[in-house]
C-alpha positions in Angstrom: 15.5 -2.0 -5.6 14.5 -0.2 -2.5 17.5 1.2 -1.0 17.1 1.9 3.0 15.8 5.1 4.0 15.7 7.3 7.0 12.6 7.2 9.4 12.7 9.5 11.8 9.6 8.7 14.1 10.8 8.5 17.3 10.4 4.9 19.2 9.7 3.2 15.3 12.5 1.9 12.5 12.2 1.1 8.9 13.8 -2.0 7.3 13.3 -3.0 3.5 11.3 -6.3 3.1 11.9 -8.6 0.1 9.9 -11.3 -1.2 10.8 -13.3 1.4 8.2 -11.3 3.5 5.3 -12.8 1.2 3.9 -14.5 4.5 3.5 -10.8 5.9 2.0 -9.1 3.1 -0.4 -11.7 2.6 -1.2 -11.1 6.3 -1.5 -7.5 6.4 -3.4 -7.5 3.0 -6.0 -9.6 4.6 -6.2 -7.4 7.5 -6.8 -4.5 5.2 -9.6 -6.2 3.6 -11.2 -7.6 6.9 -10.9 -4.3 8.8 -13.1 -2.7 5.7 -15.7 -5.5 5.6 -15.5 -8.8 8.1 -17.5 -10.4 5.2 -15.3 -9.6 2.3 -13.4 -12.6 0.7 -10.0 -13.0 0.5 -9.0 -16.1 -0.7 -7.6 -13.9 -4.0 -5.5 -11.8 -1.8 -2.5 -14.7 -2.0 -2.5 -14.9 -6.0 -2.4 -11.2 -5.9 0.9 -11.1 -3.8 2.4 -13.6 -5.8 1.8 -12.1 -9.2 3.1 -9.0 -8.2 5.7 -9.4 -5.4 9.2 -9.5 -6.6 12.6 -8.3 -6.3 11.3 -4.8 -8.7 8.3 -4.0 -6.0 10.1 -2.1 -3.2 8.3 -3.1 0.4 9.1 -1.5 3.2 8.2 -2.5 7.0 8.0 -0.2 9.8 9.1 -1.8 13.6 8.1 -0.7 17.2 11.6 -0.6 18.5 10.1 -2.9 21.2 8.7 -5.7 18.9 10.4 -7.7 16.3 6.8 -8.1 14.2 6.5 -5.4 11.9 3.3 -2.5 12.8 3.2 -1.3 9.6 4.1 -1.2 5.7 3.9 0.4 2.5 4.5 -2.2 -1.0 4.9 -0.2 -4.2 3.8 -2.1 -7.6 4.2 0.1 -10.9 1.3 1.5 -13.0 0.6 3.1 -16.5 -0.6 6.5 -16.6 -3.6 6.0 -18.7 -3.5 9.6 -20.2 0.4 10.1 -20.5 1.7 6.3 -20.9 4.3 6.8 -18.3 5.3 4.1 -15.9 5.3 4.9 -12.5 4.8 4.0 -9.1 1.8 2.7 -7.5 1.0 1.9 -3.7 -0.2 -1.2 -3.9 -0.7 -1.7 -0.2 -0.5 1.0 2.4 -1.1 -0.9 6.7 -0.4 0.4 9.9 -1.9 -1.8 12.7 -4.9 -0.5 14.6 -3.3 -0.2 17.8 -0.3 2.6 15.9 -2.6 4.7 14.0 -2.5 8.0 14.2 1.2 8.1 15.4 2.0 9.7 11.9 3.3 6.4 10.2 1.2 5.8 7.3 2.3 9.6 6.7 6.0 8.2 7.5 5.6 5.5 5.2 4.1 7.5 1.9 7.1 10.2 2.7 9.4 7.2 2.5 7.6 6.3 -0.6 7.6 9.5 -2.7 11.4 9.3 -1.6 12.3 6.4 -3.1 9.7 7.7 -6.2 11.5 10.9 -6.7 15.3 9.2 -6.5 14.2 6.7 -9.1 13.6 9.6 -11.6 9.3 9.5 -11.4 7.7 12.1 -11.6 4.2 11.1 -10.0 2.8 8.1 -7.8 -0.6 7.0 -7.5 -2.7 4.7 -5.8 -6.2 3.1 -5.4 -8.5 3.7 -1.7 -11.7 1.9 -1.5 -14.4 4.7 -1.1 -16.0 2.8 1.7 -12.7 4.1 3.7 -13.1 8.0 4.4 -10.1 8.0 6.6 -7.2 6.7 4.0 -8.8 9.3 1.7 -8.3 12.2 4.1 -5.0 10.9 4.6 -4.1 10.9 0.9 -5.6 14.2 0.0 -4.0 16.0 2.9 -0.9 14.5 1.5 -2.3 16.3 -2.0 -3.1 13.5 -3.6 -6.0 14.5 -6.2 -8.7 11.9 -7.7 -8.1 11.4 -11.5 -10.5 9.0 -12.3 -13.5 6.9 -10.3 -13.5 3.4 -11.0 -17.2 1.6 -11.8 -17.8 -1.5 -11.9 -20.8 -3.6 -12.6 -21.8 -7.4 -11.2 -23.5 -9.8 -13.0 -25.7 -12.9 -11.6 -24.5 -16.2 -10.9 -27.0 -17.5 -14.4 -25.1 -14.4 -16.4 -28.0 -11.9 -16.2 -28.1 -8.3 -15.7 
């Protein structure tokens, strides 16, 4: 499992979570969701933690040394290279509250991440970012992460037409 790491951004810690911190995620997931689009549902976002939230899915939560609520997070799930097979990591949610953004943390938190990755014996990690959200992707390609593939998707009508 996630093993504790250093973070070395002065006035922050890091601590592992566990699935004991389900509450949380489900909290910060919804944030996530609602800072993208107010109107967006999330109703599924509980199912999702609990499907994937387990002792294998290292989670770890970043503290204001003055606050004992976490600021921020990064949850990895694991994914399947769809060209090579290989398992690997995946971010499956990424948050730093609005009020410690640009502080370096989500930075902080993906460093942590290919860390853990890379000690673990993987060789890549990947990731999802809604493209409604221009500011995670400059994050993640200044970070060189590359797009591999774009993900379509087409809605049907409620009576099942196109």
């Amino acid at each position: 499992m996630a093993a504790e790491q250093s973070f070395a951004l002065p006035g922050y810690s890091l601590r592992t979570g566990s699935t004991l911190d389900r509450a949380t995620v489900v909290k910060f997931m919804e944030c996530t969701y609602r800072e993208l689009d107010p109107q967006q549902p999330t109703g599924h976002i509980a199912a999702t933690v609990d499907r994937y939230l387990s002792r294998d899915t290292p989670l770890w939560w970043v503290n204001e040394d003055s606050t004992a609520a976490p600021v921020g997070a990064i949850w990895l799930g694991q994914a399947t290279d769809q060209r090579s097979g290989v398992l690997h990591p995946y971010v499956l949610m990424l948050y730093v509250a609005p009020e410690h953004r640009r502080r370096g943390l989500a930075t902080a938190l993906l460093a942590v991440a290919h860390r853990w990755a890379q000690q673990q014996g993987h060789r890549q990690i990947s990731l999802q970012v809604f493209s409604e959200n221009p500011a995670a992707q400059a994050l993640y390609q200044s970070l060189g992460y590359l797009p591999e593939a774009i993900l379509l998707k087409k809605t049907f009508t409620a009576n099942g037409g196109l």
